[in-house]
N, CA, C and O atoms as a GROMACS GRO file, in nm:
protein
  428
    1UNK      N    1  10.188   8.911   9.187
    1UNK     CA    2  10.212   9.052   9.216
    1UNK      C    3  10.105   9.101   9.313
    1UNK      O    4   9.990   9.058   9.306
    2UNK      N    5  10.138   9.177   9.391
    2UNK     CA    6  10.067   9.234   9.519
    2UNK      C    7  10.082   9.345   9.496
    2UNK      O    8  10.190   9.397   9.468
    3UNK      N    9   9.954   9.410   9.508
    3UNK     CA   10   9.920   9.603   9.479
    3UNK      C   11   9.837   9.642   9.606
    3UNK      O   12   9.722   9.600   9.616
    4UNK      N   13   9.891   9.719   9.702
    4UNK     CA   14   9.821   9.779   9.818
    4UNK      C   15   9.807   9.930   9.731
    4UNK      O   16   9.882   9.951   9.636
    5UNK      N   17   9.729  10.008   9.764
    5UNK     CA   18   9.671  10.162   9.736
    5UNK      C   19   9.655  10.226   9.894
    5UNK      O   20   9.578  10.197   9.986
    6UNK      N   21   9.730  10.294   9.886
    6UNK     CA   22   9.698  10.413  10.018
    6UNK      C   23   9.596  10.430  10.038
    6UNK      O   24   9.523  10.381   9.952
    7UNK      N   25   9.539  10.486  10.126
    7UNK     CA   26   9.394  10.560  10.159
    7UNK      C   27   9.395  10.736  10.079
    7UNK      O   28   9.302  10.812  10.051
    8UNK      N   29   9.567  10.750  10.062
    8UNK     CA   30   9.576  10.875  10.032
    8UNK      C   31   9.521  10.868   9.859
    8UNK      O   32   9.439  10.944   9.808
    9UNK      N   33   9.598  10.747   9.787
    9UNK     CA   34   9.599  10.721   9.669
    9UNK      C   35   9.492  10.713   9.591
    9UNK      O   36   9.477  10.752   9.476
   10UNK      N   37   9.384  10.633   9.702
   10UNK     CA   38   9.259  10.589   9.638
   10UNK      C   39   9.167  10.672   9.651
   10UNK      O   40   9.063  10.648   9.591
   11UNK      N   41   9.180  10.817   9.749
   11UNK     CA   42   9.087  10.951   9.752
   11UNK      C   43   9.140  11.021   9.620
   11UNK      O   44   9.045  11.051   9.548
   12UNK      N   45   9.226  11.045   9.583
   12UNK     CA   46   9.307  11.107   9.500
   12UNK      C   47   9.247  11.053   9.386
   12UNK      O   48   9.175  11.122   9.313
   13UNK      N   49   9.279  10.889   9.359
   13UNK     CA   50   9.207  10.814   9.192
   13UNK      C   51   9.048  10.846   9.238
   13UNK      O   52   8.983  10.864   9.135
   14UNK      N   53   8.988  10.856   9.321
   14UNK     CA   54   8.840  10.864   9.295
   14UNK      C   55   8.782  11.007   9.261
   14UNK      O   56   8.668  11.031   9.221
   15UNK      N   57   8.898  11.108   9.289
   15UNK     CA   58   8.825  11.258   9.287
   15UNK      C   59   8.904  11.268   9.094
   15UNK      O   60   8.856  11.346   9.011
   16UNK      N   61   9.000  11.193   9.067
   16UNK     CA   62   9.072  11.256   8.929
   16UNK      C   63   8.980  11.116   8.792
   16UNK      O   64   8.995  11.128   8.671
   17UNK      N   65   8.920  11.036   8.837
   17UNK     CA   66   8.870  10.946   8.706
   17UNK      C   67   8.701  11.033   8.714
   17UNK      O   68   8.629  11.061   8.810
   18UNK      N   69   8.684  11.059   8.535
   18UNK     CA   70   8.635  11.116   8.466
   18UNK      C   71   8.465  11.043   8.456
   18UNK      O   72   8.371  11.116   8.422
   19UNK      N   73   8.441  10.891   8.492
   19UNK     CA   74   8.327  10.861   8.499
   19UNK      C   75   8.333  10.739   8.607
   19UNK      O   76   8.437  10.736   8.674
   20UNK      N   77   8.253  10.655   8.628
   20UNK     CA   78   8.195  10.596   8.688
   20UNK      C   79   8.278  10.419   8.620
   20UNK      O   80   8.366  10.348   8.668
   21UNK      N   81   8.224  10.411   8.536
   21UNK     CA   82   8.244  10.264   8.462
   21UNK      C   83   8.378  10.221   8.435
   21UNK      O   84   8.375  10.108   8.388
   22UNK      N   85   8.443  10.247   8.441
   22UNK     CA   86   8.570  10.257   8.415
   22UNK      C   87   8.692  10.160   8.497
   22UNK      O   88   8.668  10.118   8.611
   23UNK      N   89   8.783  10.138   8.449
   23UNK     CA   90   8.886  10.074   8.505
   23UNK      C   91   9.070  10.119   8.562
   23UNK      O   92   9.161  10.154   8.487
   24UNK      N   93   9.075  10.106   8.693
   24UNK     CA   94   9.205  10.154   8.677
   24UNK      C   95   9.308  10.053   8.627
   24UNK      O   96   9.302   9.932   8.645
   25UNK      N   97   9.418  10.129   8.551
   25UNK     CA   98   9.517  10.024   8.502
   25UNK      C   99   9.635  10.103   8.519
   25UNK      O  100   9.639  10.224   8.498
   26UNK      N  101   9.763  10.008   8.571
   26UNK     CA  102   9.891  10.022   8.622
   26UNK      C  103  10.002   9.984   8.458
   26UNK      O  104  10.059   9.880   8.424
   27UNK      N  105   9.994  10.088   8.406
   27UNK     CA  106  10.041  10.103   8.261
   27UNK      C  107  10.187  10.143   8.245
   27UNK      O  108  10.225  10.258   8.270
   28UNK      N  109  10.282  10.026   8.196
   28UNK     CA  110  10.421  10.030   8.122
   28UNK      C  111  10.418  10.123   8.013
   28UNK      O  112  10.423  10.080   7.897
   29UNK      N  113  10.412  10.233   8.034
   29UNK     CA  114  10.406  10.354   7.904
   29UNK      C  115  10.556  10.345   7.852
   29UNK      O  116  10.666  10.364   7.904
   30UNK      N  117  10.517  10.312   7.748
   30UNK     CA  118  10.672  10.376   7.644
   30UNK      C  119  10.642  10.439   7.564
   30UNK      O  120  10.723  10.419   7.473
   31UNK      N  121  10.544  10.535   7.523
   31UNK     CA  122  10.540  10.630   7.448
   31UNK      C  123  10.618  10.727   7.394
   31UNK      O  124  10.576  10.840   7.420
   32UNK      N  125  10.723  10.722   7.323
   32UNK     CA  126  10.856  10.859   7.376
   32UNK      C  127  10.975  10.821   7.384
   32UNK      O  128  11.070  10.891   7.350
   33UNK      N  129  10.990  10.649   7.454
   33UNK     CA  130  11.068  10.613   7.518
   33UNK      C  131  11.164  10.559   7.407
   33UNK      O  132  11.285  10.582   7.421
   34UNK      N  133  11.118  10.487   7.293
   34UNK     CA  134  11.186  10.399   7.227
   34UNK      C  135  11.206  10.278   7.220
   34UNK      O  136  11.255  10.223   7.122
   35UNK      N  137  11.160  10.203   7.358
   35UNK     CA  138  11.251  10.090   7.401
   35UNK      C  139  11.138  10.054   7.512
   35UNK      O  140  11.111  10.140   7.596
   36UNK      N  141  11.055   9.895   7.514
   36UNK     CA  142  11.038   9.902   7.621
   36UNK      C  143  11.076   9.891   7.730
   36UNK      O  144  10.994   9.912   7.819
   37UNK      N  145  11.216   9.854   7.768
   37UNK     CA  146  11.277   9.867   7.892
   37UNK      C  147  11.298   9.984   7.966
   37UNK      O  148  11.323   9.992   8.087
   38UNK      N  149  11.284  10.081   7.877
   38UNK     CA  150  11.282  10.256   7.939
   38UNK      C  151  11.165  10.259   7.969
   38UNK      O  152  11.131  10.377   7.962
   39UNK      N  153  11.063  10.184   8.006
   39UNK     CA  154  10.881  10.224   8.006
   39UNK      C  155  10.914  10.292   8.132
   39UNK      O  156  11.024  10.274   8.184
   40UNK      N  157  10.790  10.401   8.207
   40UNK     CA  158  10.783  10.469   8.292
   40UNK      C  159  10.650  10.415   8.328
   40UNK      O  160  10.581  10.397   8.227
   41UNK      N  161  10.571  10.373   8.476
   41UNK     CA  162  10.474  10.277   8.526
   41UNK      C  163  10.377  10.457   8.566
   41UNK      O  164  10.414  10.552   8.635
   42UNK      N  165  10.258  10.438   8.489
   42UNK     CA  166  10.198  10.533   8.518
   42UNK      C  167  10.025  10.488   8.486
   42UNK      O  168   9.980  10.435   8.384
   43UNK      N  169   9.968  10.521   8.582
   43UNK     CA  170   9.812  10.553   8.589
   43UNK      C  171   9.710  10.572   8.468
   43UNK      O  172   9.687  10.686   8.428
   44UNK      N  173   9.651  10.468   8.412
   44UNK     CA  174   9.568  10.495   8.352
   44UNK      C  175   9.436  10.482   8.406
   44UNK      O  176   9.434  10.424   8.515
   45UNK      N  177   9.281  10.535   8.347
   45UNK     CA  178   9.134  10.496   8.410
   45UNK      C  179   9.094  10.495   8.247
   45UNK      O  180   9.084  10.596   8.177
   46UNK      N  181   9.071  10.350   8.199
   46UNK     CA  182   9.024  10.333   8.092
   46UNK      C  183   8.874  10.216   8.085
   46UNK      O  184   8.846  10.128   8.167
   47UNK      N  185   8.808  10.249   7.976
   47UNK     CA  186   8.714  10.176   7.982
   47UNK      C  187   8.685  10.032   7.969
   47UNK      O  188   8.586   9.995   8.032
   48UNK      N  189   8.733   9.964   7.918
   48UNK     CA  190   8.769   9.797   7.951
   48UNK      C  191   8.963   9.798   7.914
   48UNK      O  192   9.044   9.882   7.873
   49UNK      N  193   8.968   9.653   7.956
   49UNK     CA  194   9.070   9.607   7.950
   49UNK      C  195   9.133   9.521   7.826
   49UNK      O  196   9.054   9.476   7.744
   50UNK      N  197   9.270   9.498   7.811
   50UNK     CA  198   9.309   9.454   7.678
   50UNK      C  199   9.276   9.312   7.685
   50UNK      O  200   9.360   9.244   7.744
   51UNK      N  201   9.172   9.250   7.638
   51UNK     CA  202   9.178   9.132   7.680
   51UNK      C  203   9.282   9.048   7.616
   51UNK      O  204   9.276   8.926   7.631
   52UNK      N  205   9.388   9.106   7.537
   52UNK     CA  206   9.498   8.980   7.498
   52UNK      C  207   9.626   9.029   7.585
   52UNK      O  208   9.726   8.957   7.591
   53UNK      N  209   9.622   9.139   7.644
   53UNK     CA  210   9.774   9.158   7.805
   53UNK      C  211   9.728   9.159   7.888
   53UNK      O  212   9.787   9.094   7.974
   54UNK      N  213   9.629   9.210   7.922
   54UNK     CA  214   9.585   9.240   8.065
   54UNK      C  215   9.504   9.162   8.194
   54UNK      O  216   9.388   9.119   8.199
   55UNK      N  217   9.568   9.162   8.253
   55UNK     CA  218   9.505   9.071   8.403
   55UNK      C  219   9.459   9.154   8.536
   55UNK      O  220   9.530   9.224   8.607
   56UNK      N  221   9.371   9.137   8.544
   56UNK     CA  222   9.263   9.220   8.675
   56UNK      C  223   9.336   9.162   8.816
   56UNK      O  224   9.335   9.049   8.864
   57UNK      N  225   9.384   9.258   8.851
   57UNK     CA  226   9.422   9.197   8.982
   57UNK      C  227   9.327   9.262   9.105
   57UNK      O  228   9.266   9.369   9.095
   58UNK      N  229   9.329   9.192   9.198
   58UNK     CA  230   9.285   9.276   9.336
   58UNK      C  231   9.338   9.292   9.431
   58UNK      O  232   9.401   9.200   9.484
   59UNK      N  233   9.328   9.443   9.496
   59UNK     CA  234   9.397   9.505   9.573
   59UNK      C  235   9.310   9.539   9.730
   59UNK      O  236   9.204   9.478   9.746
   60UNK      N  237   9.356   9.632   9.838
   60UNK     CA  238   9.266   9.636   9.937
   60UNK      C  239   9.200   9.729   9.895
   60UNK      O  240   9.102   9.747   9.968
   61UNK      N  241   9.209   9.828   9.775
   61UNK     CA  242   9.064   9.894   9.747
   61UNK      C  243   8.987   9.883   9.654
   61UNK      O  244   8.866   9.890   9.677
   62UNK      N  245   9.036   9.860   9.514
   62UNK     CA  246   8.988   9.812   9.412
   62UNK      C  247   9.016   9.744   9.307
   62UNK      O  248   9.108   9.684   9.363
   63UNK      N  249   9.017   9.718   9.245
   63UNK     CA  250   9.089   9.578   9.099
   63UNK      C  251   9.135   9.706   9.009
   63UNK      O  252   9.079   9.801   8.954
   64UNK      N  253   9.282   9.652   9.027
   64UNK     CA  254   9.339   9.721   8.886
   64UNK      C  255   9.368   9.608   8.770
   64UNK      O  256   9.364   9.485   8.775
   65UNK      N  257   9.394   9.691   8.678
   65UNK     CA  258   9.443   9.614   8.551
   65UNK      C  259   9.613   9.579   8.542
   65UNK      O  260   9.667   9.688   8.563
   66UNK      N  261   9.704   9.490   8.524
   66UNK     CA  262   9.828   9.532   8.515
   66UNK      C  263   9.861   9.440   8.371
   66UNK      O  264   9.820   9.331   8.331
   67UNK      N  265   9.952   9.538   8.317
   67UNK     CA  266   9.959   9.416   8.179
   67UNK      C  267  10.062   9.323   8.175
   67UNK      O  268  10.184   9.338   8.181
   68UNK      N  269   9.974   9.199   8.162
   68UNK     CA  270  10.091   9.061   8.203
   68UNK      C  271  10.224   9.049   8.151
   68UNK      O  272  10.325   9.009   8.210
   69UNK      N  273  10.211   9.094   8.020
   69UNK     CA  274  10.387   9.078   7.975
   69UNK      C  275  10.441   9.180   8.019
   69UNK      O  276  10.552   9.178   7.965
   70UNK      N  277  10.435   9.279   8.089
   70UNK     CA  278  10.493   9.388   8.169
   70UNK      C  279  10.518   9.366   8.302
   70UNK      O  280  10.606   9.438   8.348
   71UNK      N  281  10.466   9.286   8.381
   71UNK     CA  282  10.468   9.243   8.522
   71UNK      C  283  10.581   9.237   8.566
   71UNK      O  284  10.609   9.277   8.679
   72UNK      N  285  10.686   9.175   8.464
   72UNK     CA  286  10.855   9.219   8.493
   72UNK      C  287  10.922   9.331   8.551
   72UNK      O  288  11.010   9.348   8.636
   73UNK      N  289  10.874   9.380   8.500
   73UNK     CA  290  10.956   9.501   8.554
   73UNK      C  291  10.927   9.531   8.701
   73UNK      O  292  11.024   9.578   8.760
   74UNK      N  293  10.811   9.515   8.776
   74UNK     CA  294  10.771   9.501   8.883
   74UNK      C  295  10.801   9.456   8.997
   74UNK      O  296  10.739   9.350   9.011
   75UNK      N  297  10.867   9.479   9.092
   75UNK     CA  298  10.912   9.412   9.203
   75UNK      C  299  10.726   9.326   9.231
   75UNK      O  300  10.621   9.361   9.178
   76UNK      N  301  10.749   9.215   9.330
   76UNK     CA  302  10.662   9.119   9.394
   76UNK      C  303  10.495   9.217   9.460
   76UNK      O  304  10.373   9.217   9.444
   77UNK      N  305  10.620   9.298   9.547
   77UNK     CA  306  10.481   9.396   9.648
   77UNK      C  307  10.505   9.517   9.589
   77UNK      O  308  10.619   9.564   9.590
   78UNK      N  309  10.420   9.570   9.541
   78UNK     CA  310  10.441   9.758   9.508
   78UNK      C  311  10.286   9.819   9.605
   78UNK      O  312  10.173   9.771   9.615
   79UNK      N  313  10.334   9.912   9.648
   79UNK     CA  314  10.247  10.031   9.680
   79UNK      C  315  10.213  10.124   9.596
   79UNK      O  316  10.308  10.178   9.539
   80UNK      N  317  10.092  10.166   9.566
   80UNK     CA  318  10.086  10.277   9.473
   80UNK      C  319  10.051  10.403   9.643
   80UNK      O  320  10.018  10.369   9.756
   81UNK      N  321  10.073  10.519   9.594
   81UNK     CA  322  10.072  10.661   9.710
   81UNK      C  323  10.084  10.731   9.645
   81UNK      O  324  10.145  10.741   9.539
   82UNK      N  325   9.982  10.838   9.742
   82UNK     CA  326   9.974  11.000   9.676
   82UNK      C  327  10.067  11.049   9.753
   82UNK      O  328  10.101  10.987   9.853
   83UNK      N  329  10.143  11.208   9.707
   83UNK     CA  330  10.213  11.256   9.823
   83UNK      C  331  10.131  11.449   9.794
   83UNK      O  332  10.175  11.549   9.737
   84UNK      N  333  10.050  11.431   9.840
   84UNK     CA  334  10.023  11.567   9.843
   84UNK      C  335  10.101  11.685   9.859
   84UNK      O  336  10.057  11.794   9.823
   85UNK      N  337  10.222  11.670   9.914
   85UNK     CA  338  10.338  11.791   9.892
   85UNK      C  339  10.372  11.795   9.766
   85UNK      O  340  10.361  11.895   9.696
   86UNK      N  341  10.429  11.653   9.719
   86UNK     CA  342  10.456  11.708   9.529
   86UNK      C  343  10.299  11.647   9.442
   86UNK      O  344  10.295  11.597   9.330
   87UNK      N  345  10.220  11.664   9.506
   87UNK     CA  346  10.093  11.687   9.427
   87UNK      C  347  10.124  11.557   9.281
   87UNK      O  348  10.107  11.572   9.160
   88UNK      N  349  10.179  11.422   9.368
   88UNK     CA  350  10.175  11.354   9.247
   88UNK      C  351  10.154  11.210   9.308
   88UNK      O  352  10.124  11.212   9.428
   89UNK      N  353  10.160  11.125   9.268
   89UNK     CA  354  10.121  10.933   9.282
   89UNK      C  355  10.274  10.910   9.288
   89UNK      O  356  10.368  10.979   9.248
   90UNK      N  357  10.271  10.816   9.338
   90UNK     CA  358  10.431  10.724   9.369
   90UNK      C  359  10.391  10.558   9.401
   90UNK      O  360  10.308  10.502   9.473
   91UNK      N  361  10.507  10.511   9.300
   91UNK     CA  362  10.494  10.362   9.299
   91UNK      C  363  10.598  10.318   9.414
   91UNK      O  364  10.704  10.372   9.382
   92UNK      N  365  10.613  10.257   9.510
   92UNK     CA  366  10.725  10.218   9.585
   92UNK      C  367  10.693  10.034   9.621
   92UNK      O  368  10.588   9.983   9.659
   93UNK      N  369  10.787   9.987   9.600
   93UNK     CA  370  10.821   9.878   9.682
   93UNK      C  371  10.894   9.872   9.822
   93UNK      O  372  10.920   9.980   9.874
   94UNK      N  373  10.940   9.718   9.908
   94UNK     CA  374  10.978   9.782   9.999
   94UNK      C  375  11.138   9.823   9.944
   94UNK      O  376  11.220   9.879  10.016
   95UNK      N  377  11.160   9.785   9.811
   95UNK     CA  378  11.348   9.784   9.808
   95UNK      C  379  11.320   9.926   9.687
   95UNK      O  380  11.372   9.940   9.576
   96UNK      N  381  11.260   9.980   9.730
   96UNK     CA  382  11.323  10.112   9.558
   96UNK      C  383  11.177  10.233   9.581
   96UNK      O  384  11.096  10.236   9.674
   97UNK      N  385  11.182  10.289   9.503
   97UNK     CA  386  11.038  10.396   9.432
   97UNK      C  387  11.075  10.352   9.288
   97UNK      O  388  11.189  10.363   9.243
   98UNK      N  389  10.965  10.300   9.214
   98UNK     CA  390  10.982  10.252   9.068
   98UNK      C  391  10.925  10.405   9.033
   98UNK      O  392  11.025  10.469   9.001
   99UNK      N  393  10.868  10.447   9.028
   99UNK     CA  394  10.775  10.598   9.002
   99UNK      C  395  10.800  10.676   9.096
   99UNK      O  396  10.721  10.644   9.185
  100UNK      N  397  10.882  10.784   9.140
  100UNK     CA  398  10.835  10.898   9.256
  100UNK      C  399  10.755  11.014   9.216
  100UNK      O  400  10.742  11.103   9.300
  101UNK      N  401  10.684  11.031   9.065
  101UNK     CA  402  10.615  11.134   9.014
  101UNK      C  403  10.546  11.048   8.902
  101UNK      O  404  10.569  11.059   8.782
  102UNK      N  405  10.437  10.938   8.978
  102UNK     CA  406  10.372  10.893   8.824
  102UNK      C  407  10.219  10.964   8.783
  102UNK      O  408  10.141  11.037   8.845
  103UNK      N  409  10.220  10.930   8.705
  103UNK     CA  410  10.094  11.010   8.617
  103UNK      C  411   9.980  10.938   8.628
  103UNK      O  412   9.986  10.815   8.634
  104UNK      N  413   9.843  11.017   8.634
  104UNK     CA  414   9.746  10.956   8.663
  104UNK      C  415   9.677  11.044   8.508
  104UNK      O  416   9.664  11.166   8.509
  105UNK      N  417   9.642  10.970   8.399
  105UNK     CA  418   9.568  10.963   8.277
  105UNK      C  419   9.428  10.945   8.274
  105UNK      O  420   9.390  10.853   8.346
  106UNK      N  421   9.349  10.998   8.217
  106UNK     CA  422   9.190  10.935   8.162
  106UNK      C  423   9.192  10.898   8.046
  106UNK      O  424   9.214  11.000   7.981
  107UNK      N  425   9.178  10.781   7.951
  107UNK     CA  426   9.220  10.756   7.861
  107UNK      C  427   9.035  10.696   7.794
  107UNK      O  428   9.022  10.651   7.681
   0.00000   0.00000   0.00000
């Protein structure tokens, strides 16, 4: 899996995470959902990683977390982007938007 971050994206995660030490992670939330196939791919900045799902990947700005048995759902290349008109993060590949309003969390 391949994760590029905007220049827009990665001003945006550095002005909204809460400390310093911390990790970003590209999180299959099903909270709500019922089901993980309904998960919604949204932004977490948490302090370590799960070490029994999670795999550190690197990107052109910084290492996110993505959780391995979730990687499915993921097209190959995703972009994460800010869009400052709807004041929100967007996941896109080149074939879809998996997220056009994802959430950026401090957890």
């Amino acid at each position: 899996m391949n994760i590029t971050i905007t220049p827009a994206a990665a001003e945006k995660i550095h002005a909204l995470k809460n400390r310093e030490n911390g990790l970003l992670k590209l999180k299959w939330d099903t909270e709500g959902n019922g089901c993980v196939l309904n998960g919604v791919p949204t932004l977490w900045y948490v302090d370590e990683a799960d070490k029994d799902h999670d795999v550190l990947l690197e990107t052109n700005d910084m290492s996110i977390l993505v959780e391995k048995p979730k990687m499915v759902f993921y097209d190959e290349d995703v972009k994460i982007d800010y869009s400052p008109e709807a004041g929100t993060f967007q996941l896109k590949s080149p074939n879809q938007i998996l997220n056009g309003r994802m959430a950026f969390r401090n957890k």
